[in-house]
C-alpha positions in Angstrom: -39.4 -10.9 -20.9 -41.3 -12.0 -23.8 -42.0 -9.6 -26.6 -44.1 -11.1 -29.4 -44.4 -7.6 -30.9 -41.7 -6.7 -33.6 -39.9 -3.3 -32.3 -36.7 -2.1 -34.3 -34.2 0.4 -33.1 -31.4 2.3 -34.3 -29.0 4.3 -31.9 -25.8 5.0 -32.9 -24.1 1.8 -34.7 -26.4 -0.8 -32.8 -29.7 -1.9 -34.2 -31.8 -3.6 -31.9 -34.7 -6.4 -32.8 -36.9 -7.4 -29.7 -38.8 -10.1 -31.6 -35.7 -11.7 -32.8 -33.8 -11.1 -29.5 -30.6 -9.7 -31.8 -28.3 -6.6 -31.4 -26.3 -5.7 -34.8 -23.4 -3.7 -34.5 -22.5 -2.4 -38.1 -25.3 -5.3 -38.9 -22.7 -7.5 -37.3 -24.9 -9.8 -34.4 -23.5 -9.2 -30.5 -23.6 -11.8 -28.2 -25.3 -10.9 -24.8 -26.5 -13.1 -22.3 -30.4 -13.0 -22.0 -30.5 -10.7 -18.9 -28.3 -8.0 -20.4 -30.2 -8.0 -23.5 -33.6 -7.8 -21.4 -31.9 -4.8 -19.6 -30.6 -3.6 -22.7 -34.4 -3.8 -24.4 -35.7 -2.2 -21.4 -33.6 0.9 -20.7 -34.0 1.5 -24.8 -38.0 1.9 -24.8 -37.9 4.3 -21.7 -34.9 6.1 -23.3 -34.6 9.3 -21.9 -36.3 8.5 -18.9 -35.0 7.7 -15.5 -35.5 4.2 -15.1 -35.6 4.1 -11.3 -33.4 1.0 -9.6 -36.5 -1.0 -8.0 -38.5 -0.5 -11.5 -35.8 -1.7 -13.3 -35.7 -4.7 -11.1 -39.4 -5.8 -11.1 -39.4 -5.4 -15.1 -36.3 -7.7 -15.3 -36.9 -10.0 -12.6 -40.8 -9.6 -12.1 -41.0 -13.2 -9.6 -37.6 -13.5 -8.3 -36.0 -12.1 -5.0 -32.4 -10.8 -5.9 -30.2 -8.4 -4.7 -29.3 -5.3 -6.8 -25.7 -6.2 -7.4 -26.8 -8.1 -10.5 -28.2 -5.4 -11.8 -25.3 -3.3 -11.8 -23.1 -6.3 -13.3 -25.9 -6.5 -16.2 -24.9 -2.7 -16.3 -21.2 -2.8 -16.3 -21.8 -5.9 -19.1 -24.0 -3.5 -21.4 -21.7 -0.5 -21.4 -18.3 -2.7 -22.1 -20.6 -4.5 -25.1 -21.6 -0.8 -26.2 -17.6 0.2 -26.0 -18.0 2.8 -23.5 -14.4 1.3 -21.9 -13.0 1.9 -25.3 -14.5 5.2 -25.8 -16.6 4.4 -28.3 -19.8 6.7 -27.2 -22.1 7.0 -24.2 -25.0 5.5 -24.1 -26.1 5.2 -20.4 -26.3 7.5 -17.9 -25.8 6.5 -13.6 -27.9 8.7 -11.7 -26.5 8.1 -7.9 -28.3 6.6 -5.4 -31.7 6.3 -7.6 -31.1 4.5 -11.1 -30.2 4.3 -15.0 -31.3 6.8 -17.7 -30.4 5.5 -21.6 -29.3 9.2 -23.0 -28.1 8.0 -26.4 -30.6 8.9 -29.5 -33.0 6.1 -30.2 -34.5 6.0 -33.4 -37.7 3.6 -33.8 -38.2 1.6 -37.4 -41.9 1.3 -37.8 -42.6 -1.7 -39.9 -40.4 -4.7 -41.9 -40.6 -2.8 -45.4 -38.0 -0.6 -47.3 -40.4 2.1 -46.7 -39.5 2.2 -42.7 -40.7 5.3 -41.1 -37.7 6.9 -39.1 -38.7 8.8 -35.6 -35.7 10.7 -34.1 -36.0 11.3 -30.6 -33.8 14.6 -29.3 -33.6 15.1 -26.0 -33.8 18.7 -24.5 -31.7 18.6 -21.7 -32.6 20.9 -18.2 -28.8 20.8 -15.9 -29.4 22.1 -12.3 -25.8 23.7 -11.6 -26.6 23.4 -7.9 -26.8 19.6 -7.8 -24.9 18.4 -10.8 -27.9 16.5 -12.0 -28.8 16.4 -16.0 -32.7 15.2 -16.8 -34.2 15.0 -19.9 -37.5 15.1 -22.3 -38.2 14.0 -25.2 -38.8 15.5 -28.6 -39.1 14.1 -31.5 -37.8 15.1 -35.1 -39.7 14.7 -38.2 -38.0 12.3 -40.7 -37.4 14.6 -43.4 -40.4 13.7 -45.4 -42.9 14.3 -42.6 -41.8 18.2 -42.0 -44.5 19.5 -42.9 -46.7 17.4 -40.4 -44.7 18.1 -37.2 -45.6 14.9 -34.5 -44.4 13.5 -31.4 -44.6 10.1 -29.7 -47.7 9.1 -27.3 -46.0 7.6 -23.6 -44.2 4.8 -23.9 -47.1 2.2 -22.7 -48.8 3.2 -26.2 -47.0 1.9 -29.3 -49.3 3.5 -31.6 -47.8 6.9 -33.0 -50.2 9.6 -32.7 -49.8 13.0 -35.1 -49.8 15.9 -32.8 -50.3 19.8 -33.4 -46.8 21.6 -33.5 -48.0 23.9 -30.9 -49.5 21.6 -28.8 -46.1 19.6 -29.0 -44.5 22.5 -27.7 -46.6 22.9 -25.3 -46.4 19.3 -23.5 -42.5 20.4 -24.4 -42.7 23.7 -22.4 -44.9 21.9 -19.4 -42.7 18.8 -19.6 -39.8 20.7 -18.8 -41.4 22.8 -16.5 -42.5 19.6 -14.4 -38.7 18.0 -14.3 -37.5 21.4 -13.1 -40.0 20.6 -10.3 -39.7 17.5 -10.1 -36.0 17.9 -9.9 -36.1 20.7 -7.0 -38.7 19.0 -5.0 -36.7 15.6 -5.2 -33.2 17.1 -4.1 -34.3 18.7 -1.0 -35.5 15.0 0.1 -32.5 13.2 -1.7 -30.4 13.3 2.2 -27.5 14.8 -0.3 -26.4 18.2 1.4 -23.1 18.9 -0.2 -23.4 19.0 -4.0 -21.7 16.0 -5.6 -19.8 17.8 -7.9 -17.8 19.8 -5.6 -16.6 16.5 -4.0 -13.1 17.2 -4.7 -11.5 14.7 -2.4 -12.4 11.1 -1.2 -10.3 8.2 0.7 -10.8 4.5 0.3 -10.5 3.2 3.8 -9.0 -0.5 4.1 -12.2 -2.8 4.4 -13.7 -3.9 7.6 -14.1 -7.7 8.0 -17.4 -8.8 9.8 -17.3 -11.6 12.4 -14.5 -13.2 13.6 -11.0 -11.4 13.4 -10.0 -11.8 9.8 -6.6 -12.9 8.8 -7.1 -11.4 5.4 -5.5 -8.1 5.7 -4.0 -8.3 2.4 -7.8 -8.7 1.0 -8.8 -5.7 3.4 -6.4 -3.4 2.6 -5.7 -4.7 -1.0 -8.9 -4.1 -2.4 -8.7 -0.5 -1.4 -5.4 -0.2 -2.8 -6.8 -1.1 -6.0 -9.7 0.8 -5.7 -7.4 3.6 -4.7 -5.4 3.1 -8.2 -8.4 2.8 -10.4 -10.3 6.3 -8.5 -6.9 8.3 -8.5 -7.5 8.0 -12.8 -10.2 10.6 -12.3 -8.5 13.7 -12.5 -10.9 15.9 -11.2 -10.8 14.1 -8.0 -7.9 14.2 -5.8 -7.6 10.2 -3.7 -5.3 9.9 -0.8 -2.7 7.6 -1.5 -3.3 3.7 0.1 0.0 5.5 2.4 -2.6 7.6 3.9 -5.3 5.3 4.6 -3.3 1.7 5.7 -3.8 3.1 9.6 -7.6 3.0 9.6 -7.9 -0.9 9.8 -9.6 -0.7 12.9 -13.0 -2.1 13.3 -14.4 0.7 15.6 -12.9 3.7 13.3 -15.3 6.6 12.9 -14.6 6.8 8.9 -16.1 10.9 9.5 -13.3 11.2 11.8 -10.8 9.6 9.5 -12.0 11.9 6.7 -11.8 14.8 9.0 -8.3 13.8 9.7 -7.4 13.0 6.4 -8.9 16.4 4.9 -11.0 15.0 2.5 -14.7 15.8 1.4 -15.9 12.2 1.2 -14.9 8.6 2.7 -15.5 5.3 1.0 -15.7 3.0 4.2 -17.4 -0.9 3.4 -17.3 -4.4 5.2 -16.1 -7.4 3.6 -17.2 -11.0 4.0 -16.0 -14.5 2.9 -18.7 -17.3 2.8 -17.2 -20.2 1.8 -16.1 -19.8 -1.9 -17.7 -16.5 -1.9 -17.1 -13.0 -1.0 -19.5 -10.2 0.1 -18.6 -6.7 0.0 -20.9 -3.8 1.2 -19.6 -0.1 1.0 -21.1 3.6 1.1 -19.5 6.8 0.0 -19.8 9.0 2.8 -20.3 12.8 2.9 -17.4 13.7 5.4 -19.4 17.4 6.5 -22.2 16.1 8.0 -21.9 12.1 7.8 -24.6 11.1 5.0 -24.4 8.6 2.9 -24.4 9.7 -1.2 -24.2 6.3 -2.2 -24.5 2.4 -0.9 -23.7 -0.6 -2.3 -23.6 -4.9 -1.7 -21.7 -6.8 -3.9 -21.6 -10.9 -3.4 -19.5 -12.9 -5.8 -17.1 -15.7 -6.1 -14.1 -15.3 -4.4 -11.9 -15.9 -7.3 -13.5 -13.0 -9.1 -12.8 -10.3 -6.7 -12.6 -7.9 -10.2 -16.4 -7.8 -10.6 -16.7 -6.3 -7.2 -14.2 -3.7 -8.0 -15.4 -3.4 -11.4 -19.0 -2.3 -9.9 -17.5 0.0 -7.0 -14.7 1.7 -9.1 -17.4 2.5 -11.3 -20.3 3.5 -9.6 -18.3 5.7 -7.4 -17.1 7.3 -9.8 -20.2 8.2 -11.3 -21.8 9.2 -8.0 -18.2 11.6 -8.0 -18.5 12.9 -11.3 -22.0 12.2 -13.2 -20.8 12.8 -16.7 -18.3 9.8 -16.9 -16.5 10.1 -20.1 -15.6 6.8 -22.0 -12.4 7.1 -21.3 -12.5 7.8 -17.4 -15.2 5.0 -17.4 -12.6 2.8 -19.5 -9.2 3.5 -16.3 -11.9 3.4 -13.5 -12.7 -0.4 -14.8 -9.2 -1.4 -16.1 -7.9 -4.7 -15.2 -4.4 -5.5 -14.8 -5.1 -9.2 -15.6 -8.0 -11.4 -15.8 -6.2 -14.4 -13.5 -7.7 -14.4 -10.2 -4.3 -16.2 -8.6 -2.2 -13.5 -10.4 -4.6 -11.0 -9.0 -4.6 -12.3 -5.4 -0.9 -12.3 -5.4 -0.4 -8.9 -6.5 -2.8 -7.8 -3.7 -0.7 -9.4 -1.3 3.0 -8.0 -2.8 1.2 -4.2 -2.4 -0.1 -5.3 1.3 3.4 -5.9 2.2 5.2 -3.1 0.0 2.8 -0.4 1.9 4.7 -1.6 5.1 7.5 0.4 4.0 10.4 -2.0 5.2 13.5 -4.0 4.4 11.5 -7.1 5.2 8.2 -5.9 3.5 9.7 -5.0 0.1 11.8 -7.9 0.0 8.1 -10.0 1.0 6.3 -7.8 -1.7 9.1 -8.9 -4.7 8.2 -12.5 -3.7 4.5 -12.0 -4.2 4.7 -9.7 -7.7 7.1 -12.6 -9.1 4.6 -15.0 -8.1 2.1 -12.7 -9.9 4.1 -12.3 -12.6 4.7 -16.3 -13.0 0.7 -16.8 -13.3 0.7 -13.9 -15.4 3.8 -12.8 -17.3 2.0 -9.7 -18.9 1.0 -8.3 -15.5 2.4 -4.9 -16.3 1.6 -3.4 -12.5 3.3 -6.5 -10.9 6.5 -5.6 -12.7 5.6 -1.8 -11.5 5.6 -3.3 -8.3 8.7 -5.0 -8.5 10.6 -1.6 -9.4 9.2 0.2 -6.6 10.8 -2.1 -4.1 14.3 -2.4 -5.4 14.1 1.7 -5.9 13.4 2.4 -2.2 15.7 -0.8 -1.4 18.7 1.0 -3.0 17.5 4.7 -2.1 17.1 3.2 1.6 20.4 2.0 1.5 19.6 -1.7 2.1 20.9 -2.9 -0.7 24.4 -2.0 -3.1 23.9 -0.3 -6.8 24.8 -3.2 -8.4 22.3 -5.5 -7.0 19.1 -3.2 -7.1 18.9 -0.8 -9.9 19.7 -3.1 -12.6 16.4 -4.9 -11.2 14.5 -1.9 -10.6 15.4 -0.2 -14.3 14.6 -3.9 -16.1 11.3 -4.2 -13.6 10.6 -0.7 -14.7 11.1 -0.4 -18.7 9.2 -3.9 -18.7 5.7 -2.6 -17.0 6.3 0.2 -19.3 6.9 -1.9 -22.6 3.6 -3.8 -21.6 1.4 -0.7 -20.8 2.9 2.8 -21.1 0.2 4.3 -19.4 1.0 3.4 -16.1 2.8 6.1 -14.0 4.3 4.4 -11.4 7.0 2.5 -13.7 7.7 6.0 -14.9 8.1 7.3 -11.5 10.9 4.8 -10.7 12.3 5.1 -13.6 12.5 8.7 -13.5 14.1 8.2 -9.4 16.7 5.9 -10.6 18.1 8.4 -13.1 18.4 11.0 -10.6 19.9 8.8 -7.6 21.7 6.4 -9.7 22.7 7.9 -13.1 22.4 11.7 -12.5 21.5 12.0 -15.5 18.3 15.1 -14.6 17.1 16.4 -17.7 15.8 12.5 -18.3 14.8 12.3 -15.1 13.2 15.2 -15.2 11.1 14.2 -18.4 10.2 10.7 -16.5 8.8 12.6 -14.0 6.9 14.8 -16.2 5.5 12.1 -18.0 4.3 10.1 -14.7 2.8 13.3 -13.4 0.9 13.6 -17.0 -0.5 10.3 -16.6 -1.3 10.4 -13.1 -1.5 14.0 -11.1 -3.1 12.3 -8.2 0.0 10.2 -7.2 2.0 11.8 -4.7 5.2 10.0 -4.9 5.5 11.2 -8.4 5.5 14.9 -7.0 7.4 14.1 -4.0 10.5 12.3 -5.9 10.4 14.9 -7.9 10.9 17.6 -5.9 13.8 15.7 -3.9 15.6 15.4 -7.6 15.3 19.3 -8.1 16.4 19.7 -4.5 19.4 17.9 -5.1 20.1 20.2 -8.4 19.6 23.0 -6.1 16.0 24.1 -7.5 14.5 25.2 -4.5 11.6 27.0 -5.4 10.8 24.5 -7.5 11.3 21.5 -5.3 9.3 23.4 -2.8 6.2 23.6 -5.3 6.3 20.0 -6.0 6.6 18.6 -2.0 3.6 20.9 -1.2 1.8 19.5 -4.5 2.7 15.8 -3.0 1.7 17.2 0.9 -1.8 18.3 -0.5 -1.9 14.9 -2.2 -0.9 12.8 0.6 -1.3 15.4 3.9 -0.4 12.9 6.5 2.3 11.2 5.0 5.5 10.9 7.3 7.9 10.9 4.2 6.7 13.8 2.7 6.2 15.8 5.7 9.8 15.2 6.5 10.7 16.2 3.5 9.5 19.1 3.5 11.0 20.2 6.9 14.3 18.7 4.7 14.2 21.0 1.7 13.6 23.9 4.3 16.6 23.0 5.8 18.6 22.8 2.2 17.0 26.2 1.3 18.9 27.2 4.5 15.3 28.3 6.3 16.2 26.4 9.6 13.9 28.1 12.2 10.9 26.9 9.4 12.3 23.5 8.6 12.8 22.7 12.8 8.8 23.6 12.9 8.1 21.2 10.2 9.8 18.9 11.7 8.6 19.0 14.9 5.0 19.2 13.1 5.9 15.7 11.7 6.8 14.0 15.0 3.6 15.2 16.2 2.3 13.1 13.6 4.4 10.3 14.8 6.6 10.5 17.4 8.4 7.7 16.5 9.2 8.5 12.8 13.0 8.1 13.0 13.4 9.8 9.6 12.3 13.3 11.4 14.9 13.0 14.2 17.4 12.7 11.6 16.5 15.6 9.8 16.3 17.4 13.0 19.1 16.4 14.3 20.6 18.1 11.0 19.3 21.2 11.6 20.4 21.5 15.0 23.8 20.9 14.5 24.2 23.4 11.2 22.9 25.8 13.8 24.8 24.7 16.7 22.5 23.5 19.0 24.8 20.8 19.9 23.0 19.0 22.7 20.1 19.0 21.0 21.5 17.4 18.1 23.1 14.6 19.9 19.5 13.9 21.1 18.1 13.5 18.3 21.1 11.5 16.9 20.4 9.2 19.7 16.6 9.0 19.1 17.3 8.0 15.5 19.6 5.2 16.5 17.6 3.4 19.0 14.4 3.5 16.5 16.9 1.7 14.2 17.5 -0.8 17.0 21.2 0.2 17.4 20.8 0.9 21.0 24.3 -0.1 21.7 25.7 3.2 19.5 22.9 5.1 21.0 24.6 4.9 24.3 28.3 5.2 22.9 26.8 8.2 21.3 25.5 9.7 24.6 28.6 8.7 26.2 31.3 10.4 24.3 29.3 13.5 24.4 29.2 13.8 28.1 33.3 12.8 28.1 34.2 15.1 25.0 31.8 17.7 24.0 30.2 17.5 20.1 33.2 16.4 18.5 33.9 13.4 21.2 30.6 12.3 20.4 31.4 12.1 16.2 34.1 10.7 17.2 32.7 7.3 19.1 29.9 7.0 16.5 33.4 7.3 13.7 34.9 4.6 15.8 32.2 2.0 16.4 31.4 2.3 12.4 35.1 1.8 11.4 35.1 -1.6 13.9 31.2 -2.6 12.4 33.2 -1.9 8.4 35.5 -4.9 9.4 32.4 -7.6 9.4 30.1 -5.9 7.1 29.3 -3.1 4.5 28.9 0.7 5.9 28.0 3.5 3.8 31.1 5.8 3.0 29.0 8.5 2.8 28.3 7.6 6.7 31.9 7.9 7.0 32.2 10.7 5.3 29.9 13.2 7.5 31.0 11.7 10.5 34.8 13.0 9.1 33.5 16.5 8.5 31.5 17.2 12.0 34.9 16.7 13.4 36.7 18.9 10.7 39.1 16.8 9.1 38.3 17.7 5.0 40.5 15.9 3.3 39.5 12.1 4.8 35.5 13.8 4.1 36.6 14.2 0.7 37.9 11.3 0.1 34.8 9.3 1.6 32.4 11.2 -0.7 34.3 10.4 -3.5 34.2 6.7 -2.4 30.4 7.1 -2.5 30.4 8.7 -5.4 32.5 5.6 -6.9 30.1 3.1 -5.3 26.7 5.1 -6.6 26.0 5.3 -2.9 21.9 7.4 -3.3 23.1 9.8 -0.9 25.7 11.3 -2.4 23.6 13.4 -4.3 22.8 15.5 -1.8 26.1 17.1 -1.8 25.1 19.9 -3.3 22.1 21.1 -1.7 22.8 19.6 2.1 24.4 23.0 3.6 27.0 20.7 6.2 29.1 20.9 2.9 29.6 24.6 2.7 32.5 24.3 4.3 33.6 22.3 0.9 32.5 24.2 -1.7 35.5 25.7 -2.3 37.6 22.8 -2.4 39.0 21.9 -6.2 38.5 18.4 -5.2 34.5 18.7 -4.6 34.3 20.9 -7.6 35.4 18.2 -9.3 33.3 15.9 -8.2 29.8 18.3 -8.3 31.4 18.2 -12.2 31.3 14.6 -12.2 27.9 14.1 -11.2 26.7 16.6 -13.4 25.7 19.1 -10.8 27.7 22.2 -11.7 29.8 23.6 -9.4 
């Protein structure tokens, strides 16, 4: 793009010299690479136009054949080189699906004396409401000792300023206006857009599809969604289901409609993904979930290694087809990198593949990967986030002793936080590990608060929560926040259970069995809502029915064996026959290896022998066992409550009495 001409603009602290190929900031020179610059020079002499995606592509690369992907990195380039990702103004505007519109005043220095002539441009701005679309036009301000002789710029194509009429100039103002109300209106009914952008309150990331042969790259599939997911749920005006939500639709032939359909969301971001040797290809489309159109596209081919570009470019541009009016700061979380390492990157992806398999064998997998992370990278602050997550729901699983996991998870936990205390997942755990570990609930409680603050979008936040203030006995509360985490995350198993739990602690058992039953409708093989069931039946004695579900929790466990002792010593001795084979085959399993004396502590009280209950609980109590703090919401300790002995131990844990 060669520019003999001398042209010299000013908009905000940039000036920019075409004949000299320079940007000053603060008449400081920026480094840009010749294409960025060229994009740069030619978005600033249509500024305030839309610069349409194919124009902007024959002016930068007038003989060359390339695909628009490098257009949106020269993009992403500009605005980081402008400081939009530090909030430091806005200076270009992502119209989706069409192109680029430079919105920031330009001011044009005619000649190289002291005696420059200074032409503002301001830009009357025409929003339709309907669409969420902002266009411009351009007026210019006299410099202030040209007010008497009211002018505005010829097009573009002209370089020569012409001195116009003040009424004619509002006239061409008026008509100008007129036209891109038109222009706009006539446009939108062709755009294929029939749900307004800007009430696109909801979107999932599907797990990416691979093309070809069957990939053995699930990590990359579903990892590059999970970080997608993490950068999009920073947009607070936009609620993303939780990678949780989404880790099921991995199939090739999904209908990503459907999904969304299922998943309750307004939009879908569904995409292939490629590797080609050393290189990666990603295509995607943002997907209107009412009637199936597509509001935005993209392909993205890079290097392998630098899988960040691509998410860079889709993060981003989502995000603006989502909400058009990025701010700085949005744009700034929607593009932030946990590392610039590639290796560390790739291993990270993998630890959160197998963390979102939500098992023994998966967290203890995932630690290996964010500590391989973490050695590449040793201030990855969401590896170390990662890291606390798994021993958390180790220890609050009960796969792993007090001692050995939340001294790991708090470490994991203040050091993510120590590196960047914006993230809330850190704080999350954190905030758990006070409240099953410490009981210490007013600073859990403000860890929870604080993750919410930073992040609203991310359900476990609300769904910890409201198990903490369930366990204080805060039902209405609790309640609030497990319906904030189900709208978040509507098909979660956890949370669904959960909330079928905290019926049950608020003692509404005919509305916590529905829930529960809801759930295994979901799944039927979700062994956490048998045992919850199984709770509610026998606090209402349905006896039979209990045992059942008992049964059906065991064998999903794989302990088939006590399944069938289970089943047995109810049809010898009745309910209490059946409490106690399970209390017998746990007392012989306590010889060769460690059972939970909380276990042994309910299995005491279905049979009605307090005092060995008592003493059990405040075993677990001694061993930090995360169930013990349900003793004073879980109604099968009613029966307790008046006990000196359980006072005293509510008093210990700091839950009243």
């Amino acid at each position: 793009m060669g520019n003999p001409e001398r042209h010299l603009y000013e908009f905000g602290e940039f000036r920019l010299d075409t004949a000299e190929r320079l940007l000053l900031r603060k008449g400081e020179p920026v480094s840009l690479p010749p294409k960025v610059f060229d994009t740069l020079v030619v978005l600033v002499e249509h500024g305030g136009h839309l610069m349409d995606k194919d124009q902007l592509m024959r002016e930068l690369w007038p003989d060359a054949f390339v695909e628009d992907v490098n257009l949106s990195v020269n993009i992403s380039a500009l605005r980081k080189v402008l400081g939009e990702s530090e909030g430091g103004g806005h200076y270009i505007d992502t119209v989706p699906k069409r192109g680029y519109r430079f919105v920031a005043d330009v001011r044009e220095l005619e000649g190289e004396s002291e005696d420059l002539v200074v032409h503002s441009r301001i830009r009357a701005r025409i929003v339709s409401e309907r669409l969420g679309i902002t266009t411009t036009s351009e007026l210019p301000e006299p410099a202030a000792a040209e007010r008497r002789n009211t002018f505005i710029a010829a097009p573009r194509l002209n370089r020569k300023r012409k001195i116009v009429p003040a009424a004619l100039g509002a006239s061409v103002l008026v008509l100008g206006l007129t036209l891109a109300a038109v222009y706009f209106h006539n446009s939108s009914r062709g755009s294929g857009i029939s749900t307004p952008v800007s009430k696109m309150n909801s979107m999932a990331v599907l797990p990416l599809k691979p093309l070809g042969q069957a990939s053995d790259d699930q990590y990359l599939e579903l990892g590059i969604a999970d970080d997608l997911i993490n950068r999009l749920s920073n947009l607070k005006q936009v609620v993303i289901r939780p990678t949780s939500a989404v880790r099921k639709y991995t199939d090739a032939g999904q209908d990503p409609v459907a999904a969304g359909k299922e998943l309750k969301v307004d939009t879908v971001l569904e995409g292939n993904i490629q590797k080609l040797g050393d290189r990666v290809r990603v295509t995607v489309r943002l997907l209107s979930v009412s009637d199936g159109h597509a509001l935005w596209s993209g392909k993205f081919d890079e290097n392998a290694r630098d899988i960040f570009a691509v998410e860079d470019s889709i993060s981003e541009e989502v995000a603006e087809a989502l909400i058009p009016q990025l701010t700085g700061e949005e744009r700034k979380l929607v593009t932030k990198r946990g590392t610039e390492s590639p290796e560390a990157h790739e291993a990270y992806l993998k630890g959160r593949y197998f963390w979102n398999k939500r098992t023994g064998e998966g967290f203890n997998k995932a630690i290996e990967y964010f500590k391989q992370a973490i050695q590449i990278e040793p201030n990855y602050a969401l590896a170390y986030a990662g890291i606390a997550d798994c021993y958390v729901s180790l220890y609050d699983y009960d796969l792993i002793p007090a001692d050995s996991g939340i001294p790991n998870a708090k470490a994991a936990a203040s050091k993510a936080i120590q590196i960047d205390e914006t993230l809330a997942e850190p704080h999350c755990s954190l905030a758990y590990v006070e409240s099953l570990h410490d009981w210490n609930w007013p600073e859990a409680e403000s860890e929870f608060k604080k993750a919410i603050a930073l992040n609203p979008n991310y359900a476990t936040s609300h769904h910890w929560y409201a198990l903490s203030l369930a366990f204080e006995g805060r039902f209405d509360e609790s309640m609030q926040e497990i319906k904030r985490a189900q709208e978040l995350d509507p098909l979660s198993l956890p949370i669904n259970g959960n909330v079928g739990r905290i019926l049950y602690f608020r003692r509404e058992f005919d509305r916590a069995v529905e829930q529960l039953q809801y759930t295994l409708e979901l799944d039927p093989n979700y062994s956490g809502a048998h045992y919850k069931l199984a709770e509610v039946y026998a606090i209402t004695g349905r006896h039979e029915e209990a045992v059942s579900e008992y049964e059906r929790w065991l064998e999903l466990g794989g302990d088939k064996e006590l399944a069938r002792a289970l089943k047995k010593g109810y049809e010898d001795s009745g309910y209490r026959g059946a409490f106690q084979m399970w209390l017998s085959k746990l007392q012989q399993q306590s010889k060769q290896q460690h059972v939970s004396p909380y276990a042994l502590a309910v299995l005491y009280l279905a049979q009605g022998k307090n005092d060995q209950a008592l003493s059990y609980l405040e075993k677990a109590a001694d061993d930090r066992s995360s169930w013990i703090v349900l003793i004073k919401a879980d109604p099968k300790f009613d029966n307790l409550r008046k006990e000196p002995r359980f006072k005293d131990l509510l008093r210990r844990m700091r839950l009243g009495d």
